[in-house]
N, C-alpha and C positions, 0 to 999 in steps of 0.2 A: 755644578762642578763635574758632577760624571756626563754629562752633555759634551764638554770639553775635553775629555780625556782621548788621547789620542789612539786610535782604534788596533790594537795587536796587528799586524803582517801573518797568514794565513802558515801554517808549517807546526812543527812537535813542541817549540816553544809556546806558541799560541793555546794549544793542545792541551798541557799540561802544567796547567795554571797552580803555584801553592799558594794560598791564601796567609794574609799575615796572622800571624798568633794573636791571640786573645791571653795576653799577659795581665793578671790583675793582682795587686800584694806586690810589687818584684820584692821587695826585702823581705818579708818573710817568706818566698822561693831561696832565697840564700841562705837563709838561715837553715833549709834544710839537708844535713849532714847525713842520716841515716834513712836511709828509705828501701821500700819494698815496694819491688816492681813486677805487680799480679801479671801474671799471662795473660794479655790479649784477648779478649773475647771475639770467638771466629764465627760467626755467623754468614760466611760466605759461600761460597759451592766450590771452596778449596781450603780440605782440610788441614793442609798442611800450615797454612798462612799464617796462622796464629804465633804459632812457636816461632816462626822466621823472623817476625818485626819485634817477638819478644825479647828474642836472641841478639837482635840488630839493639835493641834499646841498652841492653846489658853492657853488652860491648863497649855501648858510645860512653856510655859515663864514667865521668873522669875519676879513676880510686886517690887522687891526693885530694879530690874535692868531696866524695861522695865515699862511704861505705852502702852497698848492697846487700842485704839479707839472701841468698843465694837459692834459689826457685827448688831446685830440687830437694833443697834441708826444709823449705815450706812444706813440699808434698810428703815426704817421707814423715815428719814431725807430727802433721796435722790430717793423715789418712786416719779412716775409720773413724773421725770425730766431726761433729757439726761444720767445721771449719775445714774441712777437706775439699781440693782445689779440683774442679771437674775439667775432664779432658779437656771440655771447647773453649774453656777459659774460664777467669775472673770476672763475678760482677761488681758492680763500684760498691753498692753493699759490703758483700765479702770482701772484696781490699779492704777498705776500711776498716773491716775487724780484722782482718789479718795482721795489716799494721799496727793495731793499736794492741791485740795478744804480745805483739815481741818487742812493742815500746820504741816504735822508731819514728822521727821526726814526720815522714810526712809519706805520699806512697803514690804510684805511679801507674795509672790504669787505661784501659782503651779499648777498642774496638775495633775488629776488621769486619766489613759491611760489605756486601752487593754482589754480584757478579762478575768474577774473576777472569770468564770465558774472555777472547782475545776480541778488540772490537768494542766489548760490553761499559757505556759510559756510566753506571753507576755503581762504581766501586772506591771506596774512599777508607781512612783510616782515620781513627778520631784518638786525642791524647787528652789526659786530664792529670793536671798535679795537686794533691788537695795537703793543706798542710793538718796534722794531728793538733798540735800547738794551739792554732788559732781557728781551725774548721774553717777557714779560707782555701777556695777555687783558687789558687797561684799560678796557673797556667793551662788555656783549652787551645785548642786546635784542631782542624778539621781537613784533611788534604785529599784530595780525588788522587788515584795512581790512575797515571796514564803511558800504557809502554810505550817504547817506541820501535821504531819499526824492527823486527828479527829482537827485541831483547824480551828474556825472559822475563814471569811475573813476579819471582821473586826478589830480580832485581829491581823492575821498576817499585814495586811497593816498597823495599828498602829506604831510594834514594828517594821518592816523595817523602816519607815518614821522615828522614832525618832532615831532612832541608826544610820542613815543617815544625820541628823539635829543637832545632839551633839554638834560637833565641833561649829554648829551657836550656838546653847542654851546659850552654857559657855560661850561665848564671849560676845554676843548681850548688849548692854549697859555697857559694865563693864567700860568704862571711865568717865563714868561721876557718879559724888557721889552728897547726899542731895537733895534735895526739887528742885523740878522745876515743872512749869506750864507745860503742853501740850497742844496742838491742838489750833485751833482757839475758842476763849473763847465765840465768840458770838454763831457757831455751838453748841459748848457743852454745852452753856445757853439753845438753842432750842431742844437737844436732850434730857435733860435732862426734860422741858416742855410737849415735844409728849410722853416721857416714862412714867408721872405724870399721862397725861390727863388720859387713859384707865381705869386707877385705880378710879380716880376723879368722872367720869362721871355715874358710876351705884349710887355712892351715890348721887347724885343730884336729877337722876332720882326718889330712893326709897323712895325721902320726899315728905309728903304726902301733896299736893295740902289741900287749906283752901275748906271746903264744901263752894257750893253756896248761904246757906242760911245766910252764917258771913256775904257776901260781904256789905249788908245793913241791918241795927234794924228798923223794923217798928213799930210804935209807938205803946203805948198798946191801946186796944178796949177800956179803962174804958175814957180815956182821949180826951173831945171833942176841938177841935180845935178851935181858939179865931175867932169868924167874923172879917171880913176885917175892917177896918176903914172905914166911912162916908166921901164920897168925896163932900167938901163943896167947892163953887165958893165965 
């Protein structure tokens, strides 16, 4: 059969080939409603890439389908403890307990890989959806970015990753309908606390201390003070 395939026309379609997903479980992909989407693991010679396809995954997911546990309440939450999220990313290890720390359905991790320089054919993005529920792989995929001619890398890594993510996007949550809680409510009490405090804290600071001289009224000069009483035996 791949004998018979008919052979690509030479040009930036050919180029830039996205592989079809590796969909497995789709129902329990729907099923999940609350997820945590690790940063990206960058291991590329562009450090910025991480964050961008992280940022780009954020985005794409649908909020009447999906609640998001929010990247920065992870970092801030979870600094200074075993679980504290390192600059160049998320390993699928660490998703995994991160997700299952704040009790959300299922969680979202991946890789930025290779060579980013312009030209360089081995540069690719990898996705994984694992559900918590069932410890089912619900969704891999694996897409080469390839720019095209004059566009930047952070667009072409974008539009591979999401044209490669689709098939998740659509599905992700679509079985469950209305109103539901996520996450562990006491985490999201505290997250929502350390996101408070930053804002809180310069106004505290900018009210202005009473002068030293309120702390006590000393009485006026005109006013002499009564002699003690007469100690009689």
């Amino acid at each position: 059969a791949a004998g018979c395939a008919p052979i690509p026309p030479p040009g930036p379609a050919a180029e830039s080939p996205v592989p079809e997903a590796t969909v497995v479980g789709g129902e329990e992909l729907q099923r999940i409603r609350c997820v945590v989407v690790a940063p990206l693991e960058n291991t590329s010679d562009d450090g910025r890439l991480g964050e961008v396809a992280t940022s780009a995954l954020v985005a794409s997911l649908d909020p009447e389908q999906t609640r998001v546990f929010p990247v920065d309440d992870l970092r801030r939450l979870f600094k200074g403890t075993s679980l504290e999220l390192p600059p160049e990313g998320v390993s699928p290890r660490l998703a995994l307990s991160l997700a299952e720390k704040v009790a959300a359905d299922g969680v979202l991790y991946g890789a930025v890989e290779g060579s980013a320089r312009d030209g360089a054919a081995g540069f690719v993005v990898t996705l994984r959806v694992q559900s918590l529920r069932s410890r089912e792989l619900v969704f891999a995929t694996a897409a080469p970015v390839r720019p095209m001619p004059g566009e930047a890398i952070e667009v072409a890594l974008r539009r591979a990753m999401l044209i490669a993510a689709r098939p998740m996007l659509f599905r992700i949550g679509a079985a469950t309908w209305g109103e539901r809680s996520c996450f562990a409510p006491e985490l999201v009490r505290r997250a929502r606390a350390i996101r408070a405090a930053p804002a809180a804290a310069p106004a505290i600071a900018a009210e202005p201390a009473a002068p030293p001289e309120t702390a006590t009224v000393p009485a006026p000069a005109h006013v002499i003070p009564a002699p003690p009483a007469p100690v009689t035996t």
